[in-house]
C-alpha positions in Angstrom: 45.3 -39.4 57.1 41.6 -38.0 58.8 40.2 -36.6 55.9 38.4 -32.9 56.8 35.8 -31.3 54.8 34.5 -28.7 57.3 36.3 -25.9 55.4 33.9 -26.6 52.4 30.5 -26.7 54.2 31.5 -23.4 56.4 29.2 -22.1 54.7 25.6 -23.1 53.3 25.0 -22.2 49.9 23.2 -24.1 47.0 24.8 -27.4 45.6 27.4 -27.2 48.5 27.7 -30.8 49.9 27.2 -32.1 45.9 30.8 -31.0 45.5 31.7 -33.1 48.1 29.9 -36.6 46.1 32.8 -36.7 43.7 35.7 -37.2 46.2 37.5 -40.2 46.2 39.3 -40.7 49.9 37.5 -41.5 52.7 34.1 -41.8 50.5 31.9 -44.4 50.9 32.8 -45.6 46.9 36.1 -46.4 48.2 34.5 -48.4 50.6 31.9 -50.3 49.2 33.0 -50.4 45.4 34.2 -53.8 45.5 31.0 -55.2 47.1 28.8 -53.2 44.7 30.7 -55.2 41.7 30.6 -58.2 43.1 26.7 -57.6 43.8 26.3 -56.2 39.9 27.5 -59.0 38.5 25.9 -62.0 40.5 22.6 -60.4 39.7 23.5 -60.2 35.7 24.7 -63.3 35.8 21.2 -64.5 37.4 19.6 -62.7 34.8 21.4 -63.9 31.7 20.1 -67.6 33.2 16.6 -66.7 33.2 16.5 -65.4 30.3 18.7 -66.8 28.6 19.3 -70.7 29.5 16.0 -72.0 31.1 13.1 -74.0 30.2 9.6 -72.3 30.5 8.9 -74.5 33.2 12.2 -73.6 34.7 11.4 -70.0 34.4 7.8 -71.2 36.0 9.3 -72.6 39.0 12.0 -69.9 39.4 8.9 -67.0 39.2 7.7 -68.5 42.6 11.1 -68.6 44.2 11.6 -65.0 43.6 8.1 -64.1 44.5 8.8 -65.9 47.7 12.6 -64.7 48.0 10.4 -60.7 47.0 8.6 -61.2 50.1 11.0 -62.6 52.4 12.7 -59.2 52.1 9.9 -57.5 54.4 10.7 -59.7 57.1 14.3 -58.4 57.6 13.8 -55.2 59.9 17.2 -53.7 58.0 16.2 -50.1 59.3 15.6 -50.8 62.5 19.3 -53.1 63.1 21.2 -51.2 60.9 20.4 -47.7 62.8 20.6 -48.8 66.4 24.1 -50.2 65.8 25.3 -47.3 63.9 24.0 -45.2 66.4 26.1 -47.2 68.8 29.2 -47.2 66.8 29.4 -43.7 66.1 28.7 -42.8 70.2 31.4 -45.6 70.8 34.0 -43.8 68.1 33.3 -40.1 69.6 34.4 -41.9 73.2 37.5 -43.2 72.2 38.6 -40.3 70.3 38.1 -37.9 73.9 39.8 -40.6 75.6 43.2 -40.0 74.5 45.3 -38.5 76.5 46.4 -35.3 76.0 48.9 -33.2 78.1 47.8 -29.9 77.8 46.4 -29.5 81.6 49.1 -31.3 83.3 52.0 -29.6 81.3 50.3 -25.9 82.3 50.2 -27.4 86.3 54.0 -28.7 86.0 55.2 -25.3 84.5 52.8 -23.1 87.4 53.8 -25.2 89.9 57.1 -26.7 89.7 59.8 -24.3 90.7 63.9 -23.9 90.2 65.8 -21.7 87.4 68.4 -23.7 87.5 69.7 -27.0 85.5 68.1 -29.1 88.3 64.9 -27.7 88.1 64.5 -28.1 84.3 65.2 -31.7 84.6 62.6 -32.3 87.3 59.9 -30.2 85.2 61.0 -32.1 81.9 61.3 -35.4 83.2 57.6 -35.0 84.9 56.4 -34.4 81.4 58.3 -36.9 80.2 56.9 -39.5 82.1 53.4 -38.6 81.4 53.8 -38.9 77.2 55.8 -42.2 77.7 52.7 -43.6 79.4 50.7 -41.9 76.8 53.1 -43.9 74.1 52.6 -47.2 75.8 48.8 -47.2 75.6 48.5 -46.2 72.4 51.3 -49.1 71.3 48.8 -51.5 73.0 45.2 -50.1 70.7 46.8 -48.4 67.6 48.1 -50.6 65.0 49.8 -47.5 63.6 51.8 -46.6 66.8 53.2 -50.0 66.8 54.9 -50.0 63.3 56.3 -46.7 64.6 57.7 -48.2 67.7 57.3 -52.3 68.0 59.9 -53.0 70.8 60.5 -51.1 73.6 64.3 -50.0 72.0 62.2 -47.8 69.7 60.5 -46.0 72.5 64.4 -46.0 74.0 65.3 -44.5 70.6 63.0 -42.2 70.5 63.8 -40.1 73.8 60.9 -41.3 75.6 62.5 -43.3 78.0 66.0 -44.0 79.3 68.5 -46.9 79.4 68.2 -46.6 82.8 64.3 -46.5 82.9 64.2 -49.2 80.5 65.6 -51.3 82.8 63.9 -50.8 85.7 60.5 -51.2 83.5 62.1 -54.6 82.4 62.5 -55.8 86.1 59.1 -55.4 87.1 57.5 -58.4 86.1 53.3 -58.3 85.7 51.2 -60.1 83.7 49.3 -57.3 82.7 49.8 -53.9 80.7 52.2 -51.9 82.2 51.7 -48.9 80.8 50.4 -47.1 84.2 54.6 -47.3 85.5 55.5 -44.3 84.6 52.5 -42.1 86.3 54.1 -44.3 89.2 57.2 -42.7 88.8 55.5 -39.1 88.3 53.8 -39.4 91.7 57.6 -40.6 93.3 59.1 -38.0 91.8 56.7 -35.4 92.6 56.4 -36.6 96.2 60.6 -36.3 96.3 60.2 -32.5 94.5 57.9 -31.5 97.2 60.1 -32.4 100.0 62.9 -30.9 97.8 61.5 -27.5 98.1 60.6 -27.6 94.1 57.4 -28.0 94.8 56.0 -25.2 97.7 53.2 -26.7 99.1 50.6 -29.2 99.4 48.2 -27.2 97.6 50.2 -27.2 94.5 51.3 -31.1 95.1 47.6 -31.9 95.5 46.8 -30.4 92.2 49.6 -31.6 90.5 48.4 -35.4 91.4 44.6 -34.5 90.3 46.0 -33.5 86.9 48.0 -36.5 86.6 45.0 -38.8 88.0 43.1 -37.4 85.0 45.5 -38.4 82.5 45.9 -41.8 83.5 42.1 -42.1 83.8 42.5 -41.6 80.5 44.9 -44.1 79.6 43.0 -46.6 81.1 39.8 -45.7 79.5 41.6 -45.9 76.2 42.6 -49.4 77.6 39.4 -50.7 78.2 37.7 -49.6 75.0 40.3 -51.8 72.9 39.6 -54.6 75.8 35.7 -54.3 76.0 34.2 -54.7 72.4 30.8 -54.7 71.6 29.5 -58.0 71.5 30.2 -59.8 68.9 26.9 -61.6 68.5 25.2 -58.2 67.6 27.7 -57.5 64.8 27.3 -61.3 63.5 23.2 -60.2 63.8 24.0 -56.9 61.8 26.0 -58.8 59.1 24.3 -62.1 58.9 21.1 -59.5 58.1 22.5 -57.5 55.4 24.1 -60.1 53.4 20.9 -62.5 54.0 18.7 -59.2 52.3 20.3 -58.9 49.5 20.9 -62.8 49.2 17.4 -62.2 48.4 17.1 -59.3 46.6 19.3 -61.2 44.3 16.6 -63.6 43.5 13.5 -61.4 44.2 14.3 -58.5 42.6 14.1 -60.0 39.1 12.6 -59.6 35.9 9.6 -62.1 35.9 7.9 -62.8 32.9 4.0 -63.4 33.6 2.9 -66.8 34.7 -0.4 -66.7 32.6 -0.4 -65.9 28.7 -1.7 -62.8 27.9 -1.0 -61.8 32.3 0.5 -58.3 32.1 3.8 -58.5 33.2 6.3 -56.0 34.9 7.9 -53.6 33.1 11.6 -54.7 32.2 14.2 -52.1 33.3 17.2 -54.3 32.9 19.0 -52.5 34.8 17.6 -52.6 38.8 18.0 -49.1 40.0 16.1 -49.0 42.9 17.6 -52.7 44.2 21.0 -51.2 43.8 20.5 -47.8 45.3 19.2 -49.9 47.8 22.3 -51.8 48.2 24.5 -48.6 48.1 22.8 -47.4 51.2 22.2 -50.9 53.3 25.5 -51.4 52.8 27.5 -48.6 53.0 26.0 -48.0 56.2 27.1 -51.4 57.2 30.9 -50.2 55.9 30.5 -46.9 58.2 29.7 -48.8 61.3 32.9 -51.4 59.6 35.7 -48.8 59.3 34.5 -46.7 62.5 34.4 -49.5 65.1 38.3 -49.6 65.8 39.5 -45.9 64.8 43.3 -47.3 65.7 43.8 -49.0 62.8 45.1 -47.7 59.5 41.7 -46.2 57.4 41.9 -43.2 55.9 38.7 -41.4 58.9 41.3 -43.7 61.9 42.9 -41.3 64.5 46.2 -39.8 63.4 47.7 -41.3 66.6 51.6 -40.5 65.5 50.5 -37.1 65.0 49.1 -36.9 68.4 52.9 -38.4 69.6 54.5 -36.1 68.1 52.6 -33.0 68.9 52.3 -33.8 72.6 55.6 -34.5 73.2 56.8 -31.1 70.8 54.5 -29.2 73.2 54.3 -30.4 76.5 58.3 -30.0 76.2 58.2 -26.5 74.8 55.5 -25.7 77.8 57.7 -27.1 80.7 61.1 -25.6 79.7 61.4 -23.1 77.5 57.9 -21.3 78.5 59.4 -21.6 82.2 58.9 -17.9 84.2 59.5 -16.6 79.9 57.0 -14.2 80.1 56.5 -11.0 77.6 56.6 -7.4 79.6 53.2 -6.3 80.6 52.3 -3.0 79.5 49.0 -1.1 79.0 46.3 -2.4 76.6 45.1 -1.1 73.7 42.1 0.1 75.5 43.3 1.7 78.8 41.8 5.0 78.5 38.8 3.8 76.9 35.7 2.8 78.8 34.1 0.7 76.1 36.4 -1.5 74.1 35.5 -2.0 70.6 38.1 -3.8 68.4 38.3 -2.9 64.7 36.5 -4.6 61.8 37.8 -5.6 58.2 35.8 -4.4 55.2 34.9 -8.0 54.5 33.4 -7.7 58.1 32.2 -4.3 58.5 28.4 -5.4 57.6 28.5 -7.1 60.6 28.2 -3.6 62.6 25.4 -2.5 61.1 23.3 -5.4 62.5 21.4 -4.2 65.7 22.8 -6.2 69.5 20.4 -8.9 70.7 19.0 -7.5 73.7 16.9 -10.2 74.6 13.2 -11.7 72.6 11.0 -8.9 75.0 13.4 -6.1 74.4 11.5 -4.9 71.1 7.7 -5.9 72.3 5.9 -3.2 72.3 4.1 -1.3 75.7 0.4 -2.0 76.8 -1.1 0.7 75.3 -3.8 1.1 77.8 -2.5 3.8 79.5 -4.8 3.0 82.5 -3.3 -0.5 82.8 0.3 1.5 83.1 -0.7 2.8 86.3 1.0 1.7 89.4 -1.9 -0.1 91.8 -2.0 1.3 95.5 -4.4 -0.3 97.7 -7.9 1.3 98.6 -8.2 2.1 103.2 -11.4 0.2 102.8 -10.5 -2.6 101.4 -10.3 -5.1 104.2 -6.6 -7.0 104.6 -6.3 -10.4 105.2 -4.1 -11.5 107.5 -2.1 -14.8 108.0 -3.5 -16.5 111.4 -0.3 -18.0 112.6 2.1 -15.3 111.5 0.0 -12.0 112.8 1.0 -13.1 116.5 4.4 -12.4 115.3 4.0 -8.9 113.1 1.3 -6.7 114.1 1.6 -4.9 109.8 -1.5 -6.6 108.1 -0.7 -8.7 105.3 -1.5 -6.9 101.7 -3.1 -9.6 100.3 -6.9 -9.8 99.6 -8.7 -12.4 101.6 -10.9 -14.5 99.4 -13.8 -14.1 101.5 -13.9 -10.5 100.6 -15.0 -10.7 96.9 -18.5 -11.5 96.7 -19.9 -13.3 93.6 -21.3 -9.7 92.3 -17.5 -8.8 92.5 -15.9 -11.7 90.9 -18.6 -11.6 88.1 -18.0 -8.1 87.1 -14.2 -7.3 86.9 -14.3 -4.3 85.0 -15.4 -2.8 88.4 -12.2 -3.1 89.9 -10.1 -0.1 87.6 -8.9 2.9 89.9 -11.1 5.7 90.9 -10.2 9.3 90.0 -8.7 10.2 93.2 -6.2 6.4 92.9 -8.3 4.5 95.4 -10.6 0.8 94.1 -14.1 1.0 94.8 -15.6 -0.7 97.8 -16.6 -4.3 96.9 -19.2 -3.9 99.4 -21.3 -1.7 97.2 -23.4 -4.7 96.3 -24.7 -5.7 99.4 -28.1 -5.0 100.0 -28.8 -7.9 96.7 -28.3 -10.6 99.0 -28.8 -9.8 102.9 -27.7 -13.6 103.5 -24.1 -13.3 102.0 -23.9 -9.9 103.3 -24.8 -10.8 106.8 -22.3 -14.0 106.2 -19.3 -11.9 104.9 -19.9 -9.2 107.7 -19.7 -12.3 110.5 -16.2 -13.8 108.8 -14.5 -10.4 108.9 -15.6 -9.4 112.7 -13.7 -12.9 113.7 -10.6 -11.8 111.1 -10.7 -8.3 112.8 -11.1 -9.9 116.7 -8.2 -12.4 115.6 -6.1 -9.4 114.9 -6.5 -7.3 117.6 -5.8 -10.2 119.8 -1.9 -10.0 121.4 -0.1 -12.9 121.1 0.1 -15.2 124.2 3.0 -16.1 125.9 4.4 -19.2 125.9 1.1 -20.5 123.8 1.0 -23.0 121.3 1.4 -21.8 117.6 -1.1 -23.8 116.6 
């Protein structure tokens, strides 16, 4: 069974996810505890040699092994295999888990859009459905070990409702070397195609959408199909495992207690008991046991897909949609809030805080106003400020452009723009009033606007080039 948590981390608060290290299914000590035993004892058993049973040349000659065993162990990028293929498993596991197929849509577009009251009718509608969750049942019998304890010949899905004596039969008789779990959407399209001509089905519109629907679900299936076909390659998961187990084949040796090689040498401290090494263990390798139990979620671990569940919870509703939800509508009557122009529905004491926090209007609504009052003021442009016009488009509109041609700020004007604030009466000042400081760019400036002034007096020529 998935085990779920979320209800106990709905909420952060302190020492909330350290209630969740002390359970026992679906935890990673389930997992890894008989590695981590098998791990503790090889390395006391190691250490009750050294000290115990070898010669002090013995213990000479196994000091340089470990030392070369400690620093083999920085050769093994464990970090850098380990996450990538983790990373890869997990996006692999979320792909299969949206790639089951679920009837919801296609049960809604049946009930909409397949017609008739009458006994005829409700077969059509239920066997449509039908169809769909027996090809459902048939993938899942090919991936999920737990689907095909439930049903492991075909007289189980019989047994079950799912398919018909009948149906059986004619799923027998057509002989195919491959999975034939996309039959039945064969026998949805036939018997949608027949509906439609029947009058059950009103028009093309509705037929059309009713295939799309169905097109998605088998999609689906085959997706599902391909993910239990397609692995990942086994030569990265025999890199990832041959890694692990090789670093703490080391660890075994190189991690240790050495006595010094030299009398009187300082030695390392003796702990006895490695705790770093087997922390280190504990997370190498129970990440390796994520990416283990994760990598097929069909099978039969306690975080696999509750596939049965899914059976029998499609099947339950996708019935319950098609036939008894048929044109069984409540009365519509007035809301709540019909004579109210703003609806506001009511809040619990445990929620009534809520109303007192102010709406989120958007991150400028609170910023405060430029509080130069002079930078408020709406701009109008100044009669003697010359406009610029656009060369090609004033043949076409004889209203100057308001923009400011470039030409007509002089450098005294670009160097002093505290100049530029309104006048009393709303008008800018004249950025001509510099002029006489340098007669050449005055003279220059005068020239440029008498063509700009010539060029826009000028009518447009017929039939003349745009250019």
């Amino acid at each position: 069974m998935t085990i779920s948590y979320t209800l106990k981390v709905a909420n952060s608060h302190f020492g909330g996810f350290s209630k969740l290290l002390f359970r026992w299914k679906g935890s990673i000590y389930k997992l890894l505890y008989k590695e981590f035993i098998v791990f503790v004892v090889l390395y006391a058993l190691l250490s009750l040699v050294y000290r115990w049973l070898l010669t002090e040349e013995q213990k000479r000659l196994y000091t340089k092994v470990a030392q070369y065993c400690n620093r083999s162990t920085d050769l093994i990028p464990m970090s850098f295999v380990l996450g990538f293929y983790v990373t890869l498993i997990v996006n692999r596991w979320w792909a299969q888990y949206t790639s089951i197929p679920l009837p919801d849509q296609l049960m809604c577009v049946i009930s909409s859009n397949v017609h008739g009251k009458d006994e005829k009718g409700r077969i059509l509608r239920r066997t449509l459905i039908r169809y769909a969750n027996l090809s459902a049942v048939l993938i899942l019998r090919s991936v999920s070990t737990r689907v095909l304890k439930r049903f492991p010949t075909m007289d189980h899905v019989v047994e079950a409702g799912f398919m018909t004596q009948d149906e059986h039969k004619k799923f027998e008789s057509l002989h195919s070397d491959f999975n034939k779990y996309w039959i039945p959407c064969v026998w949805f399209t036939n018997l949608a195609a027949q509906a439609r001509r029947d009058g059950h089905i009103r028009d093309d519109v509705a037929l059309r959408l009713l295939m799309d629907e169905l097109n998605l679900f088998r999609a689906k299936c085959s997706t599902l199909f391909h993910y239990d076909w397609i692995s990942i390659p086994l030569v990265y998961t025999q890199v990832v495992t041959i890694a692990v187990y090789s670093f703490f084949a080391f660890c075994l040796i190189g991690r240790q207690f050495l006595e010094p090689l030299e009398p009187g040498q300082e030695g390392d401290l003796d702990m006895y008991v490695p705790l770093s090494t087997l922390l280190q263990f504990f997370f190498y390798a129970g990440w390796l046991k994520v990416a283990e139990q994760i990598i097929n979620p069909f099978g039969e671990d306690d975080d696999d897909f509750e596939t049965n569940k899914l059976i029998d919870r499609n099947l339950q509703v996708s019935l319950l949609s098609v036939d008894d939800m048929y044109q069984n509508l409540p009365p519509t009557v007035k809301d709540k809030y019909w004579n109210e122009s703003t609806a506001q529905p009511p809040y619990t004491t445990a929620t009534a805080a809520e109303t007192l926090k102010p709406m989120f209007l958007g991150s400028t609504f609170d910023m405060r106003t430029c509080e130069d009052a002079e930078q408020s003021q709406p701009a109008e442009a100044s009669p003697s400020v010359p406009r610029a016009q656009t060369p090609l488009l004033s043949r076409f509109f004889t209203a100057a452009s308001p923009a400011i041609n470039i030409r007509n700020f002089s450098r005294e004007s670009r160097a002093h723009p505290a100049s530029w604030h309104p006048q009393a009466d709303g008008s800018f000042p004249s950025p001509y009033s510099n002029r006489s400081e340098d007669p050449e760019s005055v003279a220059r400036i005068e020239e440029e606007e008498t063509e700009d002034e010539n060029q826009a007096s000028e009518p447009p020529t017929p039939g003349g080039s745009l250019g």
